[in-house]
C-alpha positions in Angstrom: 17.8 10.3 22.2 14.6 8.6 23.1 11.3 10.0 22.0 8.4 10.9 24.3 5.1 10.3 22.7 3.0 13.6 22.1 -1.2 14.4 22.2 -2.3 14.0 18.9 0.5 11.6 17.7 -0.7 7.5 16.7 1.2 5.0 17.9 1.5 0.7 16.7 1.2 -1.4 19.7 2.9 -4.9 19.1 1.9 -8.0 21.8 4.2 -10.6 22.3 2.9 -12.2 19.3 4.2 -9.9 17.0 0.4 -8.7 16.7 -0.1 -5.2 16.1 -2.8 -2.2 16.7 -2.4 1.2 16.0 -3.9 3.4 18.5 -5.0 7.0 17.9 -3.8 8.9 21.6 -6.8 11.7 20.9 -9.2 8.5 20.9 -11.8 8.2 23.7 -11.6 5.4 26.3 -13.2 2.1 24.7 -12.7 -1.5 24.1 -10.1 -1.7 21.4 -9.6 -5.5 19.7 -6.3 -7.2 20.6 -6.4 -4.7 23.7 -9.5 -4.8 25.9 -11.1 -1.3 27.5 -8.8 1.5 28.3 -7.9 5.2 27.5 -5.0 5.8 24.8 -4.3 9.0 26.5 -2.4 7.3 29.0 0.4 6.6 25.8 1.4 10.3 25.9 5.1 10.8 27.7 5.6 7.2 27.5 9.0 6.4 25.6 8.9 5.0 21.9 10.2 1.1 22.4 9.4 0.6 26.0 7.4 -2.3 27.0 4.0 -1.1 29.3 1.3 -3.3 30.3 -2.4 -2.6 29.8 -4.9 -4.5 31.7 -3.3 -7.9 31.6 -1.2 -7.5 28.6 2.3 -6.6 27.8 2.6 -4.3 24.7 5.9 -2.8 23.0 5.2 0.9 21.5 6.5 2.3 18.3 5.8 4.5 15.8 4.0 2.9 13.1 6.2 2.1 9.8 4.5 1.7 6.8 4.7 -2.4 7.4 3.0 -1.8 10.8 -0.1 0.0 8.6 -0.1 -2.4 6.0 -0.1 -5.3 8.5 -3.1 -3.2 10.8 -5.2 -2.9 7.3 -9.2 -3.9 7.4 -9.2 -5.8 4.6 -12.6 -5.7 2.3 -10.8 -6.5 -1.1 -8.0 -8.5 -2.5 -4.6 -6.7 -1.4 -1.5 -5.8 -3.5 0.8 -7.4 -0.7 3.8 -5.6 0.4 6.6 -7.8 -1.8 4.7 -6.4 -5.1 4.2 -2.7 -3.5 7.7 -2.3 -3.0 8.4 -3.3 -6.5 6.0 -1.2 -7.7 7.6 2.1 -5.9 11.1 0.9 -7.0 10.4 -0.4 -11.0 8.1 3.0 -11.1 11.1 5.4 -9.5 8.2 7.0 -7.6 9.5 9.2 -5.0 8.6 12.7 -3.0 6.5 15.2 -4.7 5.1 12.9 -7.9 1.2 12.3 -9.2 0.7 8.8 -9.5 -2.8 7.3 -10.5 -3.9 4.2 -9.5 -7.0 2.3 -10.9 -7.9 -0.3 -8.0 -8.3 1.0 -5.0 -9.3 -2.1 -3.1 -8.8 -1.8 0.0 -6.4 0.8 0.0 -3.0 -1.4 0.6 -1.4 -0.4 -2.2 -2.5 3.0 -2.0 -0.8 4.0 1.3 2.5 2.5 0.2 2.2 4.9 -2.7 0.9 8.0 -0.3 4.2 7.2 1.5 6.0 7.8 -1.2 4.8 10.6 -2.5 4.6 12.6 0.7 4.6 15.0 1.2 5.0 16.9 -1.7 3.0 14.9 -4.1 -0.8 12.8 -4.6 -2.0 9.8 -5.4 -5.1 9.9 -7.5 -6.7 6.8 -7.2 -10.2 5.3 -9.5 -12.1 2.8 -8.4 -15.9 1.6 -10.3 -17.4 0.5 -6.3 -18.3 3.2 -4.0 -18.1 0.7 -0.9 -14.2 0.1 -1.5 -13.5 3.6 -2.2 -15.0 4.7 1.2 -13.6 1.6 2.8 -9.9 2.2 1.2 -10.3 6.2 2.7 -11.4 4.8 6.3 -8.4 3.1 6.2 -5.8 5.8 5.0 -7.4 7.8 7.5 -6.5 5.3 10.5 -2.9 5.8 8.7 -3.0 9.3 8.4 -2.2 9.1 4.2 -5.7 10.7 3.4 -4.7 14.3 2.8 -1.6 12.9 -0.1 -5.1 10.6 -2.2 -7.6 11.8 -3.9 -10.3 9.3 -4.7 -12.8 9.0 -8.1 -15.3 6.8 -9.0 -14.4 6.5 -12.4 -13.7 3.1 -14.7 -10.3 4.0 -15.9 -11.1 2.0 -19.6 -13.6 4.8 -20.1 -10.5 7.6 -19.8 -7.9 9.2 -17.2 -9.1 12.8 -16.1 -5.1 13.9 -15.6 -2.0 14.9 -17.9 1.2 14.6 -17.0 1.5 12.0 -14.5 4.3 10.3 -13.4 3.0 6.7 -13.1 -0.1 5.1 -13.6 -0.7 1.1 -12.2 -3.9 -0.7 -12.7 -5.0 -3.4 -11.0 -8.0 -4.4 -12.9 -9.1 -7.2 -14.6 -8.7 -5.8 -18.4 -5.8 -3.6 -18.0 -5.7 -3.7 -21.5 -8.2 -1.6 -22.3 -6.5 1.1 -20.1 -3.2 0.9 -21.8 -3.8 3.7 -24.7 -5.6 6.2 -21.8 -2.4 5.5 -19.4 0.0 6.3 -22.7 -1.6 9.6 -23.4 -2.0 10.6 -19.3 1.8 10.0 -18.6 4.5 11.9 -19.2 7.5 11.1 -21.1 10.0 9.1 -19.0 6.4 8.1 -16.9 6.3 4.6 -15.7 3.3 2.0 -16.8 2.7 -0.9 -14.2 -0.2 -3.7 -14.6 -1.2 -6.1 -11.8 -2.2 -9.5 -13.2 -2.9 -12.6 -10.9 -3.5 -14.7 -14.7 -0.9 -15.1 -17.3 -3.1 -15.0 -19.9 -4.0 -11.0 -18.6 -0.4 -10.8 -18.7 -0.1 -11.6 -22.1 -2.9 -9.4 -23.3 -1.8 -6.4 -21.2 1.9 -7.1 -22.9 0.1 -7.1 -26.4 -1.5 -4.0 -26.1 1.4 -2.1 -24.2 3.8 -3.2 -27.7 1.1 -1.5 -29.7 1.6 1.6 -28.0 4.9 4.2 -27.2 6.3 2.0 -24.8 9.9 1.0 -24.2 11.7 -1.7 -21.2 8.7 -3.7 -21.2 9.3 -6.4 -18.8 6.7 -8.6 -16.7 8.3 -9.9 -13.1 7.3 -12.3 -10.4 8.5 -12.3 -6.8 8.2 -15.2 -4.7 9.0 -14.4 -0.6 10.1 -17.1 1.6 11.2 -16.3 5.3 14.1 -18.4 6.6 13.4 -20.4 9.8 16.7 -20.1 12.3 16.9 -22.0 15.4 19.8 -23.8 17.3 19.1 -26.9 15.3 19.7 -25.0 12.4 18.2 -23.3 9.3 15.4 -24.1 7.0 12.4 -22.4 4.8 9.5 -21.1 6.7 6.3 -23.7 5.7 4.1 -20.4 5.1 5.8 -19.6 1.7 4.6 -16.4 -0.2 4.2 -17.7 -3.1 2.2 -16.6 -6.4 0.4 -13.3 -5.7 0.5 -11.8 -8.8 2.7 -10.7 -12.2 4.3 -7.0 -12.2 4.2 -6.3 -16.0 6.1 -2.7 -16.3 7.1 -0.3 -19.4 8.0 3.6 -19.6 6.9 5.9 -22.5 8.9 7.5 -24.8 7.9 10.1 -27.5 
C-alpha cells in the first residue's frame, strides 16, 4: 500500500543527482537550497516514491532513513562517518530502550545514529567542553527530529560522568584515556566501552589504560569502505575510496 504524506510529517527530497534535502511540510514558503522558493505544504497527499517537479526541478520523495539525515547534516565539526557509526551500534549491542553516553558531540552525526537506536524507549546523553557544537549538534537533531531521545551537557568527561548504570559510553576525544576509569565506574556490568582515535599512538594509550582497568574483549578495528563501479564495460573500485577515518578501539566490563 502506498503512503500519503501527512501535515506535520518531514520528508527527504532526492534530485537526480542523488542530492538530498529534507523538508519540514509545516515550514513556511521560502527559498530552500538545492530547491529554490516554494511552499512544502504542497508535499502533503503526494505519494512516498513518486517523482513531482518543483519549479524547474524533478525531485523523488521519501521518507528520510537515517542515511538520508546523516547525508542532510550541517557540518560544523569533524564527523564520526556512517561506516564507524554502524559499528559502533553493532560492537556496543546498543538497541531500543538503552542510556548511552557519548563524550563528542561534534556536530551531532554520530549522535542521531545513536538516538535511532535507542528510540524510543531510551536516551542518549551526550558531553561536549564547546557550547557552539553542542547547540549546533541540537539544531541538527532537531531538523531530524532525534532531539527529544538526547540530552546534552557541557561537561569534560575526564573531569567525571554524572550517570550510573549506563549501557555504553564512546568518546571521541582527543585523550580518551583519561576517561577510561570514569567510563569503568559509569557502566554497568556487561556495558560496552568504545574510543574513537584518528592516531595510533591514541590508540595505544587508550588500549593501555583500558588493560589497567575491569575490562575484557578488548579489540581495536579499522574499516575501510570502497564502492564498486558497475557498468557494461565491466566492474572496477570507485576512485573516491573511504579510506582511513578512524580506529574503533572497543572492551566490555566485567566485575
Amino acid at each position: 500500500m502506498t503512503e500519503e504524506i501527512s501535515k506535520g510529517e518531514s520528508v527527504v527530497l532526492i534530485d537526480s543527482s542523488y542530492k538530498k534535502i529534507i523538508i519540514d511540510t509545516t515550514e513556511k514558503t521560502d527559498k530552500f537550497k538545492g530547491v529554490g522558493v516554494f511552499d512544502p505544504s504542497i508535499l502533503v497527499g503526494k505519494k512516498y516514491g513518486e517523482k513531482i517537479t518543483i519549479g524547474s526541478k524533478e525531485f523523488w520523495i521519501f521518507r528520510p532513513s537515517v542515511m538520508d539525515k546523516l547525508h542532510s547534516l550541517k557540518r560544523m565539526a569533524q564527523i564520526i562517518l556512517p561506516k564507524d557509526s554502524a559499528h559502533i551500534i553493532l560492537n556496543c549491542s546498543i538497541e531500543n530502550g538503552q542510556t548511552v553516553l557519548e563524550a563528542g558531540i561534534g556536530s551531532g552525526s554520530l549522535t542521531i545514529a545513536l538516538a535511532t537506536a535507542v528510540a524510543p524507549d531510551g536516551k542518549v546523553i551526550s558531553y561536549d567542553t564547546r557550547k557552539d557544537f553542542i547547540s549546533h549538534a541540537i539544531k541538527n537533531l532537531e531538523k531530524a527530529r532525534l532531539d527529544q531521545y538526547v540530552k546534552t551537557k557541557q561537561k569534560d568527561i575526564t573531569k567525571g560522568i554524572d550517570e550510573k548504570d549506563l549501557d555504553a559510553v564512546i568518546i571521541d576525544i582527543p585523550n580518551p584515556w583519561d576517561a577510561i576509569n570514569h567510563s569503568w565506574t559509569a557502566l554497568k556490568p556487561g556495558g560496552y566501552l568504545c574510543c574513537y582515535s584518528p592516531l595510533i599512538s591514541q590508540v595505544e594509550k587508550a588500549v593501555f589504560s583500558i588493560r589497567e582497568n575491569k575490562f575484557i574483549e578488548i579489540k581495536t578495528v579499522e574499516n575501510i569502505q570502497r564502492e564498486m563501479i558497475i557498468s557494461e564495460h565491466g566492474t572496477r573500485p570507485s576512485f573516491d575510496m573511504l579510506g582511513h577515518t578512524g580506529y574503533l578501539t572497543f572492551a566490555r566490563k566485567i566485575i
